[in-house]
C-alpha positions in Angstrom: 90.6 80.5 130.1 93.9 81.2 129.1 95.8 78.6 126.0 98.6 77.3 126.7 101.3 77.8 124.5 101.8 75.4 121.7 105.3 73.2 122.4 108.1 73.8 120.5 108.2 70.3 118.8 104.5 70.4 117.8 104.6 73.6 116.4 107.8 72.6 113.8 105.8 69.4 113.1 102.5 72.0 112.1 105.6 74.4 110.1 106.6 71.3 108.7 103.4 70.1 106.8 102.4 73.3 106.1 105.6 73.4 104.3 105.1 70.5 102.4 101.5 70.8 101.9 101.1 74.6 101.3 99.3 76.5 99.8 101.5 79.3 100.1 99.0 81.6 102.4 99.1 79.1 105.1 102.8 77.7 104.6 103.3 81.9 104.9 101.2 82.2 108.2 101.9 79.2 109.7 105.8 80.0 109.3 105.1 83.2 110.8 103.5 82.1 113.5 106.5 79.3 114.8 108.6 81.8 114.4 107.1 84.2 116.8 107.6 87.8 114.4 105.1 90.4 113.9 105.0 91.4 110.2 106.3 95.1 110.7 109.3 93.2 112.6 109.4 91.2 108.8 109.0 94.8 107.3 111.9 96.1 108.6 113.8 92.9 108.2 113.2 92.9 104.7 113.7 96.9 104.6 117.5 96.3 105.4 117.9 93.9 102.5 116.8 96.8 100.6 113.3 95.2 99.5 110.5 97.3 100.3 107.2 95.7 101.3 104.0 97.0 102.9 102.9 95.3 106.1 99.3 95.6 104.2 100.8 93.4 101.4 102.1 91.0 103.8 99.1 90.8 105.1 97.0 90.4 102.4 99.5 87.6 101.3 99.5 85.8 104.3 95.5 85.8 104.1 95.3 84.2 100.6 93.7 88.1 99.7 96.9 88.6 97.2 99.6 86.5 95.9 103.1 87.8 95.4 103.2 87.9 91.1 106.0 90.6 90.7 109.8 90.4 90.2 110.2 93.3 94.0 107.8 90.5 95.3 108.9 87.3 94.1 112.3 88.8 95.6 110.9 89.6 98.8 109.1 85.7 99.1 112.6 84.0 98.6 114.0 87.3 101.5 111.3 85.4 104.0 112.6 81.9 103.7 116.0 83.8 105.2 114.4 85.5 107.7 112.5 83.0 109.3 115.1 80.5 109.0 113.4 77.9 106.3 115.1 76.4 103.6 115.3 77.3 100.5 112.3 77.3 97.9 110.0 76.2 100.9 108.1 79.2 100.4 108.6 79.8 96.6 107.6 76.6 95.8 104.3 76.8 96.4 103.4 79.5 94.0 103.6 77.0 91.3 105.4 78.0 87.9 104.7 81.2 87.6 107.1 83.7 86.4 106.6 87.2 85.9 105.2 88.4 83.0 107.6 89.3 80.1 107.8 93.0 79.0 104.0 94.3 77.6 102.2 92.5 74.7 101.7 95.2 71.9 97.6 95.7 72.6 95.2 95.4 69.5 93.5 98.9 70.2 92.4 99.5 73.8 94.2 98.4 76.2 92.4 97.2 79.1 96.2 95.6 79.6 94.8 93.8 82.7 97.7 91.8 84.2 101.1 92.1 82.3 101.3 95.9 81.8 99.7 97.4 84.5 99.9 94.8 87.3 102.1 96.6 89.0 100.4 99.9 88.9 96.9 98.6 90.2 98.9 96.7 93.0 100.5 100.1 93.9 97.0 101.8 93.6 94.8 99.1 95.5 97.5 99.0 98.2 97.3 102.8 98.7 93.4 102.5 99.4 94.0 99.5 101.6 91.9 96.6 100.8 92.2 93.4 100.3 91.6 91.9 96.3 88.3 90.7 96.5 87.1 93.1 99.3 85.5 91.2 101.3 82.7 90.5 98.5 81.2 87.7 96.1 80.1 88.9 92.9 76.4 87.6 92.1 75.7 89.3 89.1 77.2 92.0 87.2 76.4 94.1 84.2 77.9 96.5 82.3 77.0 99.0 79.3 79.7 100.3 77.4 79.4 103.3 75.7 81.3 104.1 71.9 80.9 107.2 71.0 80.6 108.8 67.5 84.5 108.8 66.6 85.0 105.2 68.0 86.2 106.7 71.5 85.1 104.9 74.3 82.7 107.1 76.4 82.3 105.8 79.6 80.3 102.9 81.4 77.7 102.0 83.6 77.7 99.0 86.3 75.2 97.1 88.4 76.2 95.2 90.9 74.8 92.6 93.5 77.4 91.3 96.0 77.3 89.0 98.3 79.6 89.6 101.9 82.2 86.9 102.7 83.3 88.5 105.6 81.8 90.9 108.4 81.9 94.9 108.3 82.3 94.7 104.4 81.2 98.5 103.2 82.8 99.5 100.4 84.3 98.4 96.5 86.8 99.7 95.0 85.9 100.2 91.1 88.6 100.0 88.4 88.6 101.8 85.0 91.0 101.2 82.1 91.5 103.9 80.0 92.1 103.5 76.0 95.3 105.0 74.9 96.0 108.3 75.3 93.4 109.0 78.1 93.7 111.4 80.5 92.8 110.2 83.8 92.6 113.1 86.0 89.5 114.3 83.7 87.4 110.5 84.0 84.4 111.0 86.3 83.2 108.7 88.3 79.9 108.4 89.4 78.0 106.7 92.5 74.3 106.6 90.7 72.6 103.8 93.8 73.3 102.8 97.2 76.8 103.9 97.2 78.7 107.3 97.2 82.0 108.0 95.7 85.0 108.0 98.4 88.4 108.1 97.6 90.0 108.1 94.0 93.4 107.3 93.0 94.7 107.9 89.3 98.1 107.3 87.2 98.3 108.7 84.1 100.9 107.0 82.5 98.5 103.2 82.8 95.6 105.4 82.3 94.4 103.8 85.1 91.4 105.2 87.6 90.6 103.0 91.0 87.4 104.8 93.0 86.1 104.0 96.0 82.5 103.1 96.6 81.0 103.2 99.8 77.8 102.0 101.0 75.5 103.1 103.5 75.7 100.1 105.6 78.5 97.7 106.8 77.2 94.6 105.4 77.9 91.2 107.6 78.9 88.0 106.0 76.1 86.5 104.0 74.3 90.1 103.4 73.7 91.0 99.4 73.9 94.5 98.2 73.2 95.7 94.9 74.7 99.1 93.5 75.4 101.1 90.3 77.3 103.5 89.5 79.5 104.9 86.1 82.4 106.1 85.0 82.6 109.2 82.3 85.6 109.3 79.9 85.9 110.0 76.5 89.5 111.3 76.5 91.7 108.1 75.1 92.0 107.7 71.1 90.0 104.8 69.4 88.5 101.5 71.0 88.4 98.5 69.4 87.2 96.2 72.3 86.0 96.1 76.1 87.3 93.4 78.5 86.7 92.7 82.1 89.3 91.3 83.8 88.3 88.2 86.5 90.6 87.9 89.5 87.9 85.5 91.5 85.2 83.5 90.1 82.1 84.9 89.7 78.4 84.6 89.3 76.1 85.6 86.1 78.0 88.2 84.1 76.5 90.7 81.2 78.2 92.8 79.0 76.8 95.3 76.6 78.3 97.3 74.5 76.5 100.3 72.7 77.6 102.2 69.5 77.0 105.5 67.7 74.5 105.4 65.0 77.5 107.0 63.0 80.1 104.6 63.7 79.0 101.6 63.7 81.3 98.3 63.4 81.4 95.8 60.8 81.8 92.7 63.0 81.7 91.5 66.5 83.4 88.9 68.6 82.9 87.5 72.0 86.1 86.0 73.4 88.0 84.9 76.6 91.8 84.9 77.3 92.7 82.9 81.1 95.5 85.7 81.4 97.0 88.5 79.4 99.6 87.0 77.8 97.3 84.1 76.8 95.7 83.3 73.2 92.2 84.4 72.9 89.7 81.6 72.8 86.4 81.1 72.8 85.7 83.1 69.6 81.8 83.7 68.8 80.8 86.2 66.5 77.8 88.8 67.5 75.5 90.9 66.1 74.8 94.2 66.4 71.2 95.0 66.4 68.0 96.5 68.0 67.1 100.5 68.0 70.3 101.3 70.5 72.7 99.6 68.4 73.9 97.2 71.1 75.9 93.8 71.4 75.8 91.8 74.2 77.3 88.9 75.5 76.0 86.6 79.0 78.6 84.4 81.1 77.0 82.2 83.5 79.6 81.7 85.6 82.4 84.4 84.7 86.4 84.1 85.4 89.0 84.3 86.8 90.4 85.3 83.6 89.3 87.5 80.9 85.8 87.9 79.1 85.7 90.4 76.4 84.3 91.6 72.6 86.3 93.2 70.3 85.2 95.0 66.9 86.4 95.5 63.5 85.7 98.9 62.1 86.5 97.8 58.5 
């Protein structure tokens, strides 16, 4: 049976509460929608204002998948209020007080620099490989062993996963490794070690950034769980003085390990947790480092979004 087309004066009052209700995915789509345009039409409309835009990110915006953080986008949000003829900060508003982050905060050692140094970067990266933020997928537990190797360098690390599908046809993750300063990402291996095989990689030097592809050997349908491993082999940055994980999406049980040299071992531990990069670090709890492998550990319950993390002293 064919629908009939919504009337013109019910589909402003739908724009208008969306407007005023939000959140910004569905004031987006909803705006979209009254106003009848495709998003490559919006590309191109936004292409002559000399803003450039992927219809993938517009997508992924629209969907609630992503949500426009940088200055180009941020530029581009308050372009769409022109271009389909709402007024002004009706879009905007509803992505709170955000602003974009100010230039790069001088890291302690490492730099994972999650959010204010490379956020643009991993956008670019993600967006390249074409899938949405979360994938499609739950996270229902997650560990991770991190590897220091005998002159403090940070040798690689190991990940289990078990995810849970959201969506149906989910059959891939896309991993992302963070290389200490000075690392050389074209020389970082990744590695698909069970029930997933390494696709596509993507790497930029200059973030020392590496984002691999891991596909599985079935297209999962919402509600399935899959658990996989795999690693990543480095060993090419300069010294590390902490690991963090950086949590878009809340998140399930969450372990971190970190594993030292006999030779270089450090002189004091910490657990901590930032709820952004720019943020202070909270949540301080000092570890030990103990057993035969020389290991540290730390268990969240329920991880993120934010930042979960321990850092070392060497002396």
């Amino acid at each position: 049976m064919e629908r009939s087309p919504v009337p013109a004066e019910e589909a402003e009052t739908v724009l208008a509460e969306a407007l005023r209700d939000g959140p910004f995915p569905l004031a987006l789509r909803t705006a979209l929608a009254a106003r009848g345009l495709a998003l490559h039409r919006v590309r191109r409309q936004l292409a002559l204002r000399g803003i450039n835009v992927g219809v993938t990110s517009l997508s992924y915006w629209q969907q609630g998948a992503r949500r426009p953080r940088r200055l180009e986008s941020l530029r581009a949000v308050r372009a769409l209020e022109e271009i389909l003829d709402l007024p002004a900060g009706a879009l905007t508003r509803h992505l709170g007080t955000e602003r974009p982050a100010p230039g790069p905060e001088r890291p302690r050692s490492r730099p994972y620099r999650t959010l204010t140094e490379q956020a643009g970067v991993l956008d670019q990266l993600l967006s390249d490989l074409e899938l949405p933020a979360d994938g499609g997928l739950h996270s229902v537990l997650q560990v991770d062993d991190v590897r220091i190797g005998p002159v403090r360098e940070l040798l690689g690390r190991d990940s289990r996963h078990v995810v849970k599908a959201h969506r149906d046809g989910v059959d891939r993750y896309l991993a992302i490794h963070h290389g200490e300063e000075g690392c050389e990402p074209d020389l970082v291996v990744v590695r698909g070690h069970e029930n997933c095989r390494v696709g596509r990689v993507r790497r930029h030097r200059g973030a020392g950034l590496v984002v691999a592809e891991l596909l599985f050997d079935v297209r999962l349908r919402a509600g399935d769980t899959w658990m996989f491993a795999y690693g990543f082999e480095d060993g090419t940055g300069g010294r590390s003085n902490e690991y963090a994980r950086n949590f878009s999406f809340a998140a399930a049980q969450y372990v971190m390990q970190v594993r030292f040299a006999p030779e270089a071992l450090p002189v004091r531990c910490r657990r901590f947790t930032r709820t952004s990069a720019g943020a202070p670090r909270g949540g301080r709890t000092d570890l030990t480092v103990g057993g035969r492998h020389r290991t540290v550990h730390l268990m969240e319950e329920s991880a993120g979004p934010g930042i979960v993390g321990i850092d070392w002293d060497w002396a």
